[in-house]
C-alpha positions as CSV (number, residue, x, y, z in Angstrom):
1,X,0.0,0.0,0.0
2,X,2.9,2.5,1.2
3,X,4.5,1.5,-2.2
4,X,1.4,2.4,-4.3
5,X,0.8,5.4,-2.3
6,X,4.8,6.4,-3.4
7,X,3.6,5.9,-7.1
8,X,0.6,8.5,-7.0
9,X,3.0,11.2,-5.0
10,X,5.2,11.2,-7.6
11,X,2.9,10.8,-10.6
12,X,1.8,14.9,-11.4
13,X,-0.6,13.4,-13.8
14,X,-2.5,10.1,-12.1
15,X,-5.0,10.2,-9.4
16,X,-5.3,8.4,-6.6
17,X,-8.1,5.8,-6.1
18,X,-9.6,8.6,-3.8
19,X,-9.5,10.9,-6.6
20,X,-6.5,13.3,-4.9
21,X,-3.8,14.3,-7.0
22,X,-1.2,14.7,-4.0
23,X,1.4,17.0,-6.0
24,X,-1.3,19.7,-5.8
25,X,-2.0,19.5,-2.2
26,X,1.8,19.4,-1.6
27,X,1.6,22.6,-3.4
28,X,-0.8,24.1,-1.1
29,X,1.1,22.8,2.2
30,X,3.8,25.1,0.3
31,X,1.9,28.5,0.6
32,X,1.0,27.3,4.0
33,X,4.7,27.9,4.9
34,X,4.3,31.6,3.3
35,X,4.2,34.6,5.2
36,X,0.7,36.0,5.0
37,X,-1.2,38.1,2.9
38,X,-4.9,39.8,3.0
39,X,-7.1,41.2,0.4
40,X,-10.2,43.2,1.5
41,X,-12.9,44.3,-1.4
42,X,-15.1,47.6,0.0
43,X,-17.7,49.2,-2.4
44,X,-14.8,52.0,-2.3
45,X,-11.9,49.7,-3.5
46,X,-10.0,47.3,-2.8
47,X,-7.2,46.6,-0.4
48,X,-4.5,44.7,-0.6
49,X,-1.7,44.4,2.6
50,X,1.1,41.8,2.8
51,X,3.5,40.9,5.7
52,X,7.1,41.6,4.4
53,X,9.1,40.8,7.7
54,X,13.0,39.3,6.9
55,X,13.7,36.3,8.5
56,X,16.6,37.1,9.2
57,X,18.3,40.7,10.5
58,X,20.7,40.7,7.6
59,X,17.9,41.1,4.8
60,X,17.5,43.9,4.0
61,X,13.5,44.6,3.9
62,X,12.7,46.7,1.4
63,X,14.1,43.3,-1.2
64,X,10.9,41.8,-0.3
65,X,8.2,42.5,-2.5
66,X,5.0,40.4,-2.0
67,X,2.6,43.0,-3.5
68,X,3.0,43.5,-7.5
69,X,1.3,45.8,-9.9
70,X,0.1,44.0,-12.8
71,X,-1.3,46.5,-14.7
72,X,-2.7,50.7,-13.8
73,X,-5.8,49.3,-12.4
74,X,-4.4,45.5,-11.0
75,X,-2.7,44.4,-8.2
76,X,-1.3,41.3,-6.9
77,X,-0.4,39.9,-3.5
78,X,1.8,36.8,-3.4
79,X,2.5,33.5,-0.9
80,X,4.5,30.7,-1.0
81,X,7.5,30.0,-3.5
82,X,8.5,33.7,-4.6
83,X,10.2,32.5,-7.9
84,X,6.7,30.7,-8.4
85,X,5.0,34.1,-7.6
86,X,7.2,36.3,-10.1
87,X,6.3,33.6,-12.9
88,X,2.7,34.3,-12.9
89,X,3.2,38.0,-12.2
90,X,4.5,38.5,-15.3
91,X,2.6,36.0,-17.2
92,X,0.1,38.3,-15.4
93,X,1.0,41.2,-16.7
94,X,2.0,39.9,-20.2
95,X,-2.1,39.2,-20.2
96,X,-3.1,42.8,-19.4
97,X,-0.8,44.3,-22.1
98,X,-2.2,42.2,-24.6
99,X,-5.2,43.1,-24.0
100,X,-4.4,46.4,-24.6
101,X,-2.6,45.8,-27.0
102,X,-5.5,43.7,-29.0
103,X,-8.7,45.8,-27.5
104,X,-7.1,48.9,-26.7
105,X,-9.0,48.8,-23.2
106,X,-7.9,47.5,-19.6
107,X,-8.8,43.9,-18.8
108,X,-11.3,42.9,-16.5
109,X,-10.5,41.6,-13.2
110,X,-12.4,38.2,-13.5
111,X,-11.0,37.6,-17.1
112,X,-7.4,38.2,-16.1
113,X,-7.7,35.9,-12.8
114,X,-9.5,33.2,-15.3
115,X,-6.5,33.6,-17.7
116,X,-4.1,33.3,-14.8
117,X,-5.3,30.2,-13.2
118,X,-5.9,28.9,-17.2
119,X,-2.0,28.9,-17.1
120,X,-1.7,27.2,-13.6
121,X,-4.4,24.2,-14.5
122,X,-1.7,23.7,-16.9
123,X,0.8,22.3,-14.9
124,X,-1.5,20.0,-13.2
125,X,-1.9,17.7,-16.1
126,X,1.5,17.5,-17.8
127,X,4.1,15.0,-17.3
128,X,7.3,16.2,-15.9
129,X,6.4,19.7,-14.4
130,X,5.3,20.4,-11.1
131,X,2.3,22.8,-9.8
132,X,3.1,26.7,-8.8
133,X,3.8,26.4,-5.1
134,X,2.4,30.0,-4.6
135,X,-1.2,31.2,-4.2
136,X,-2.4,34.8,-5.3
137,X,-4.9,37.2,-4.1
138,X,-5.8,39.7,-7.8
139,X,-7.4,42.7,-6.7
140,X,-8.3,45.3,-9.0
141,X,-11.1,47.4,-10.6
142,X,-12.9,47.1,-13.9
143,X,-13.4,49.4,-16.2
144,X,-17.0,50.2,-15.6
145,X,-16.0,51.0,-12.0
146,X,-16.7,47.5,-9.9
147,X,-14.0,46.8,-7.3
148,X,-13.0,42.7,-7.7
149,X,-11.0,40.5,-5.7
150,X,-10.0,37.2,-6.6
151,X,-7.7,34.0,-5.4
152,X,-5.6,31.2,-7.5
153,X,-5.1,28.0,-5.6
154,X,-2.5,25.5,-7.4
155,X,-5.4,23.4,-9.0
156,X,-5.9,26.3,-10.9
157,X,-9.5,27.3,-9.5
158,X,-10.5,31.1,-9.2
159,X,-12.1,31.9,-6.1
160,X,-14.0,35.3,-5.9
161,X,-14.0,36.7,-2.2
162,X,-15.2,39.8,-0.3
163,X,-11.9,39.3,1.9
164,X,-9.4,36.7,2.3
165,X,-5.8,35.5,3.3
166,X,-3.1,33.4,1.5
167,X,-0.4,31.9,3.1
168,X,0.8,31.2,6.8
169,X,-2.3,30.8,9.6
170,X,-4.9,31.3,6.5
171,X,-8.0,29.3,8.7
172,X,-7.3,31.9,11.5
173,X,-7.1,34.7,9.8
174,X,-10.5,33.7,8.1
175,X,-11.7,34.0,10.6
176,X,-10.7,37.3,11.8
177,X,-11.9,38.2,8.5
178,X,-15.4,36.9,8.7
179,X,-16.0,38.5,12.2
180,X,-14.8,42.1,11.2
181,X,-16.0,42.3,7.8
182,X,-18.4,44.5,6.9
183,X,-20.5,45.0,3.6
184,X,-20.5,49.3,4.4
185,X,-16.7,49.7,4.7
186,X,-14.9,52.4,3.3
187,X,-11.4,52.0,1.7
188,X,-9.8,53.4,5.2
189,X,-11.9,50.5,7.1
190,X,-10.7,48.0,4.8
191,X,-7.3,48.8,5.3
192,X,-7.6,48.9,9.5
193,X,-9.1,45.6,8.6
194,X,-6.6,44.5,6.5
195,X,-3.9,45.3,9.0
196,X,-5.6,44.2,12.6
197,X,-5.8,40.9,10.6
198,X,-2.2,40.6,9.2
199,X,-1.4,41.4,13.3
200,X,-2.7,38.4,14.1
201,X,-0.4,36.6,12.5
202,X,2.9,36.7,14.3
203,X,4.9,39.7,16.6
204,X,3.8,43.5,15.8
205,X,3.4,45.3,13.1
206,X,5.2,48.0,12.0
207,X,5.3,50.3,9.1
208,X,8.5,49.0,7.7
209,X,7.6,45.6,8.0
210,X,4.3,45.5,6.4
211,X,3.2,46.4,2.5
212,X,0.1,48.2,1.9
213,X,-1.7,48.5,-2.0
214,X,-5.3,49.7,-2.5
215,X,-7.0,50.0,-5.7
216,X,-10.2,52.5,-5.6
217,X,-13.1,53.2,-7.1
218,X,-12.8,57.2,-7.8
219,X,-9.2,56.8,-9.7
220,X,-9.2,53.0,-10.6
221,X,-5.3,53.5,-10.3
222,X,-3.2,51.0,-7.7
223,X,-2.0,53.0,-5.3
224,X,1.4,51.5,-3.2
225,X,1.2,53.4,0.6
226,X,4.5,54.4,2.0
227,X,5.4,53.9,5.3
228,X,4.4,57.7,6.5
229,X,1.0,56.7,5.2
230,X,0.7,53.0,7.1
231,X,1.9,54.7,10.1
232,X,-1.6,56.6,11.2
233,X,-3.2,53.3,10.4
234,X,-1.0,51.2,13.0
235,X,-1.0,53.5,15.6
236,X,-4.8,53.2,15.7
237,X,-4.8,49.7,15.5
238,X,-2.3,50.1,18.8
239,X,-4.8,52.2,20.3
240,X,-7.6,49.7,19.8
241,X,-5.8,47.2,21.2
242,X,-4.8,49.3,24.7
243,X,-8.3,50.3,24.9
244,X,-9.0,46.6,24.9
């Protein structure tokens, strides 16, 4: 039994008698191991916020990019493998200049998410490649002004969420997500909700340390906060948690 179960691990293409195909949830236990990641979708935009902390004191921070802009009105947070990540980033971003390029007009959200984990299903059914090791949340929105926010999984499904997390502590952060989620937030209540629930997931935040994108509904432009701008939003979030 161990022997056949060997033979189905290392076979990308052949299911199990259970149906699994074990390379792809090897790939998820990968993102697991990623540092996490939160998308929040308001009626205002969306937000996307990342945890960048170094591992180690000798890395130097700002060399840590989880948060990628694909395209004026696209943005992409990233866990799991970074190579992985900065594959479909640019296969990403090759997508939304062609469609330019072709339609001389900005892709939708849902179409370039679709296209994305088109490429990933891919890899899922081809002998001698692997799946991407790397989950990512594709915020954005569309030209008629409708904020989207999407997630690829390694089987190449497209989830569409009002707020989620990828990566490290995902089922907690969830959940953080489902109690503080609200349908009226604004883009500044998206992004205290973004952050309270990326501080749930390890030691403090701080401005340095954390990447903050939002995408909004007024310009439809992606937007990268600096770390003056996260700043106001932490010390609240400190504040919150005294008053507790």
């Amino acid at each position: 039994m161990q022997d056949n179960q060997q033979a189905y691990d290392r076979g990308m293409t052949i299911f199990s008698p259970d149906g699994r195909l074990y390379q792809v949830e090897y790939a998820r236990e990968a993102i697991k191991r990623g540092t996490a990641s939160v998308g929040v979708r308001t009626d205002a935009g969306v937000v996307l916020a990342a945890d960048r902390r170094a591992r180690s004191p000798l890395i130097e921070e700002s060399s840590i990019e989880k948060l990628h802009r694909v395209d004026d009105h696209v943005a992409v947070a990233s866990a799991g493998h970074v190579a992985d990540a900065r594959q479909l980033v640019d296969f990403a971003r090759q997508q939304a200049q062609g469609n330019r390029l072709r339609y001389d007009e900005p892709i939708d959200v849902e179409t370039l998410a679709k296209e994305v984990t088109d490429y990933i299903q891919r890899y899922t059914q081809s002998g001698g490649v692997r799946p991407f090791g790397v989950a990512l949340a594709i915020a954005g929105v569309d030209p008629d002004g409708t904020p989207q926010l999407f997630e690829t999984d390694p089987s190449g499904t497209p989830y569409e969420w009002q707020a989620t997390a990828i990566g490290g502590d995902r089922d907690e952060l969830h959940g953080i997500l489902e109690d503080g989620y609200r349908t009226d937030l604004d883009l500044d209540g998206g992004i205290a909700l973004a952050l309270r629930t990326l501080a749930e997931s390890g030691d403090e935040l701080d401005a340095e340390s954390v990447e903050v994108t939002t995408v909004d509904v007024e310009s439809g432009r992606v937007r990268s906060l600096d770390p003056e701008a996260i700043e106001p939003h932490l010390a609240e979030l400190n504040t919150e948690g005294d008053d507790e």
